[in-house]
ChimeraX commands (.cxc) that place a marker at each C-alpha (Angstrom):
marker #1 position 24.98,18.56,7.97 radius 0.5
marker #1 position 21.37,18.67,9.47 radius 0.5
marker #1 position 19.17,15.37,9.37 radius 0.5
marker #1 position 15.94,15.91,7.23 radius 0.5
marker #1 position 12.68,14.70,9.00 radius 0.5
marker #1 position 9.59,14.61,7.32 radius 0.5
marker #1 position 6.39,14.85,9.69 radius 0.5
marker #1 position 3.40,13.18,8.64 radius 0.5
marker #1 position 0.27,15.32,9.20 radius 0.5
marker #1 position -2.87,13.63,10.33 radius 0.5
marker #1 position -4.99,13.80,7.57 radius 0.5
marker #1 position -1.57,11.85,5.99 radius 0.5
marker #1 position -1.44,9.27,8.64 radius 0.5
marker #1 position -5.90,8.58,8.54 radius 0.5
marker #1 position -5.63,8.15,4.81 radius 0.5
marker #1 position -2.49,5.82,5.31 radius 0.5
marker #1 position -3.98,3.41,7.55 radius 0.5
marker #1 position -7.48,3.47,5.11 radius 0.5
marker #1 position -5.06,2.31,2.41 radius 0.5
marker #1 position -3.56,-0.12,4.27 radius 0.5
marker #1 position -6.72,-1.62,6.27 radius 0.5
marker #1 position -8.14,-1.81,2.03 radius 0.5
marker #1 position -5.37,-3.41,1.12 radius 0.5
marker #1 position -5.75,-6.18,4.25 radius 0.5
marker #1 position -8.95,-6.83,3.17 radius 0.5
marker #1 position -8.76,-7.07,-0.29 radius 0.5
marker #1 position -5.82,-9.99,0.47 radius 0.5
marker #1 position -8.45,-11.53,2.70 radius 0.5
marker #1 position -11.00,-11.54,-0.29 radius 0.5
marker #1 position -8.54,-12.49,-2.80 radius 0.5
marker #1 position -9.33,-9.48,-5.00 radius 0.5
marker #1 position -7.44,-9.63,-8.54 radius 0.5
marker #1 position -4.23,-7.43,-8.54 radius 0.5
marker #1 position -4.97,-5.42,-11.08 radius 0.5
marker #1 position -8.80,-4.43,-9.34 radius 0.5
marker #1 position -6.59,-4.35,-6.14 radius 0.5
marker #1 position -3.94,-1.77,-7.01 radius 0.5
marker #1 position -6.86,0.24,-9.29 radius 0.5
marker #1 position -8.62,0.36,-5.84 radius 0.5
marker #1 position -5.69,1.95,-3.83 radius 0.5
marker #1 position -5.39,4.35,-6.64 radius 0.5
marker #1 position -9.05,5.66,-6.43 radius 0.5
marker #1 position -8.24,5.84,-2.13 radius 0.5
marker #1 position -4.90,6.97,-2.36 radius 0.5
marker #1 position -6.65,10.14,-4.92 radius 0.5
marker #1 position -4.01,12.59,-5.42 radius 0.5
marker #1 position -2.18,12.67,-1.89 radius 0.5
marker #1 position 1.58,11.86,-2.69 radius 0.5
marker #1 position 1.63,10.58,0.92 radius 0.5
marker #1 position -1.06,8.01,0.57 radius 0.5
marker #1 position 1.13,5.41,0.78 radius 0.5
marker #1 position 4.02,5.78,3.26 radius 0.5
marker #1 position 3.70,3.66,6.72 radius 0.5
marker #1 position 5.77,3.47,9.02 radius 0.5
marker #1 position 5.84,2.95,12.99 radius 0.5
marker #1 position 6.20,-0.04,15.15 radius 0.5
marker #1 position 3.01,-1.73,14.56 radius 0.5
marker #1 position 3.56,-1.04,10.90 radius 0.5
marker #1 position 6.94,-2.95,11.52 radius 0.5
marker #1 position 5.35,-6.11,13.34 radius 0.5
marker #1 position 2.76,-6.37,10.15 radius 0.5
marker #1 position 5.34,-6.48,7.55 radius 0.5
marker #1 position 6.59,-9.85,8.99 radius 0.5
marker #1 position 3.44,-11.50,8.25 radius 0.5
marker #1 position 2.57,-13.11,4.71 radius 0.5
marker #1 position -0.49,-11.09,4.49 radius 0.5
marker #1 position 1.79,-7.82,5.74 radius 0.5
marker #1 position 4.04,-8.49,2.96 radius 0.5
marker #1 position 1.30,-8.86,0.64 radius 0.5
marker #1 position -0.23,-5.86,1.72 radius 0.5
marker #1 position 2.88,-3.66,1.15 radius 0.5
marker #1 position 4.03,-4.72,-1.98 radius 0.5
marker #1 position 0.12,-3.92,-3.10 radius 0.5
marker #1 position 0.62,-0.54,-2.10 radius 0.5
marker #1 position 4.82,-0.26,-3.65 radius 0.5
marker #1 position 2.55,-1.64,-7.00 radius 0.5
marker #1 position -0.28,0.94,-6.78 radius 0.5
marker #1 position 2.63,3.85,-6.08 radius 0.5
marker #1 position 4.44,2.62,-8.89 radius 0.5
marker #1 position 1.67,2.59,-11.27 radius 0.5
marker #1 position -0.13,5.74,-10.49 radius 0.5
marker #1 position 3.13,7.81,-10.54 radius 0.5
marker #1 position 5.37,5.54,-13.14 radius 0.5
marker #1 position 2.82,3.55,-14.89 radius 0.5
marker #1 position 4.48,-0.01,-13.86 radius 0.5
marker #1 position 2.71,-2.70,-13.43 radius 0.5
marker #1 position 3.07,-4.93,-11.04 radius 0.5
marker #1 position 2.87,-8.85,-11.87 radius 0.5
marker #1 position 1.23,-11.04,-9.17 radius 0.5
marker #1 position 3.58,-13.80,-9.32 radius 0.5
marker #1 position 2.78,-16.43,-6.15 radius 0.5
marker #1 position 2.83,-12.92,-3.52 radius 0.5
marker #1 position -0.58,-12.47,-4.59 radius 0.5
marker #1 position -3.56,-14.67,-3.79 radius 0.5
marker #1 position -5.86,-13.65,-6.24 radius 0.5
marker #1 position -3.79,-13.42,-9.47 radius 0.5
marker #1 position -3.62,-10.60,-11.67 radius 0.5
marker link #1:1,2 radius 0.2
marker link #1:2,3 radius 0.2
marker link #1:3,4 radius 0.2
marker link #1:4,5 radius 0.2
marker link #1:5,6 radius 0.2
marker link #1:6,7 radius 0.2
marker link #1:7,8 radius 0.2
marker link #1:8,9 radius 0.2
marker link #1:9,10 radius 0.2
marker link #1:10,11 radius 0.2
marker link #1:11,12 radius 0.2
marker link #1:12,13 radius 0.2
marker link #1:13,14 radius 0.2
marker link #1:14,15 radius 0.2
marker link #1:15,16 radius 0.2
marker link #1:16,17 radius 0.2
marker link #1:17,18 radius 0.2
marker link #1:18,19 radius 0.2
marker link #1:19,20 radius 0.2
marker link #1:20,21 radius 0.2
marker link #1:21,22 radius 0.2
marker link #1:22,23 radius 0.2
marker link #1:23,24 radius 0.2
marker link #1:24,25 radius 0.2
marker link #1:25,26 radius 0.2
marker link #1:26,27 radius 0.2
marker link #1:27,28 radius 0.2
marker link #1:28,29 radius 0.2
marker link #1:29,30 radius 0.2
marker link #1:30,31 radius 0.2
marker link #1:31,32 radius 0.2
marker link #1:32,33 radius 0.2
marker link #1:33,34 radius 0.2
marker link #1:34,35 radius 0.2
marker link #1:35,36 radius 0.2
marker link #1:36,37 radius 0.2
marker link #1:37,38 radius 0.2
marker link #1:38,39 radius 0.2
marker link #1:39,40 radius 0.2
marker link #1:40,41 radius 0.2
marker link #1:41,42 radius 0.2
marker link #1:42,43 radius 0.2
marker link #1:43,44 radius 0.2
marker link #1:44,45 radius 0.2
marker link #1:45,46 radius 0.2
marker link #1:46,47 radius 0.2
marker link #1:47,48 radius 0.2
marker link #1:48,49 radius 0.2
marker link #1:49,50 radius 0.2
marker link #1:50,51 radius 0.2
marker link #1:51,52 radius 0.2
marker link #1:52,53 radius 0.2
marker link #1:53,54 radius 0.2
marker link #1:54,55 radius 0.2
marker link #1:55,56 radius 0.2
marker link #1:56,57 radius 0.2
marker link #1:57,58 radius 0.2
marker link #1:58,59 radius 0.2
marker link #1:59,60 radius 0.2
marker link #1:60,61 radius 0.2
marker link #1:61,62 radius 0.2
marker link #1:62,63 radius 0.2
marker link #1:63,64 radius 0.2
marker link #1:64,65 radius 0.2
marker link #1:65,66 radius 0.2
marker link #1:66,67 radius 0.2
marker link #1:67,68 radius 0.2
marker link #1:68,69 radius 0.2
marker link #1:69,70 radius 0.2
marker link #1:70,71 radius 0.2
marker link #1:71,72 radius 0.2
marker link #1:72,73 radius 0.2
marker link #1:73,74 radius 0.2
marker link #1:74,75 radius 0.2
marker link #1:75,76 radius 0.2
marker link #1:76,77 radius 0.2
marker link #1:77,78 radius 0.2
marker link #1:78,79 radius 0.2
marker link #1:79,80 radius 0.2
marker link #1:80,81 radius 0.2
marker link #1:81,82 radius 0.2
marker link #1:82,83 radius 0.2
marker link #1:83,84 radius 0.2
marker link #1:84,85 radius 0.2
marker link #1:85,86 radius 0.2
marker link #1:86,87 radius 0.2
marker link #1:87,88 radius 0.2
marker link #1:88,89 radius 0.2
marker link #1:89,90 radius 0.2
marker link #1:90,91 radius 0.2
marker link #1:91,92 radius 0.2
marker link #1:92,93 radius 0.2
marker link #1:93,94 radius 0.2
marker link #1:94,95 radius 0.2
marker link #1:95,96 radius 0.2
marker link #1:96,97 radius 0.2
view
């Protein structure tokens, strides 16, 4: 059996690192979740790639509080634009719901 790879395309990968420098900065500023993930929404528009990362600086991020925060902003604003989930903030989140 063959081994499926899926290629991101540069208009993909420009749009995935806007996402994911927005959602840096709104953990910097402390930006309510629910304004957060409404935000990456809006960015993320109707591109089902918007937000996939990947790669090794991707991988070094994630290991950071911040990183973490970052990507479980983005797993809440995929799961609420395409499931309509919310996401609670919990103690991940700096600025509360």
């Amino acid at each position: 059996m063959g081994k499926f790879i899926a290629r991101r395309h540069r208009e993909d990968k420009e749009l995935q690192e806007r996402v994911l420098a927005e959602a840096n900065r709104m953990y910097e500023t402390k930006t309510p979740l629910s304004t957060a993930i409404d935000r990456l929404i809006e960015l993320a528009g109707d591109n089902p790639r918007a937000f996939g990362v990947g790669g090794s600086s991707y991988r070094k991020m994630i290991q950071t509080p911040e990183g973490e925060a970052a990507t479980r902003l983005m797993l809440g604003a995929e799961m609420k634009r395409t499931r309509g989930f919310t996401v609670p903030a919990d103690s991940w989140w700096p600025g509360g719901n």
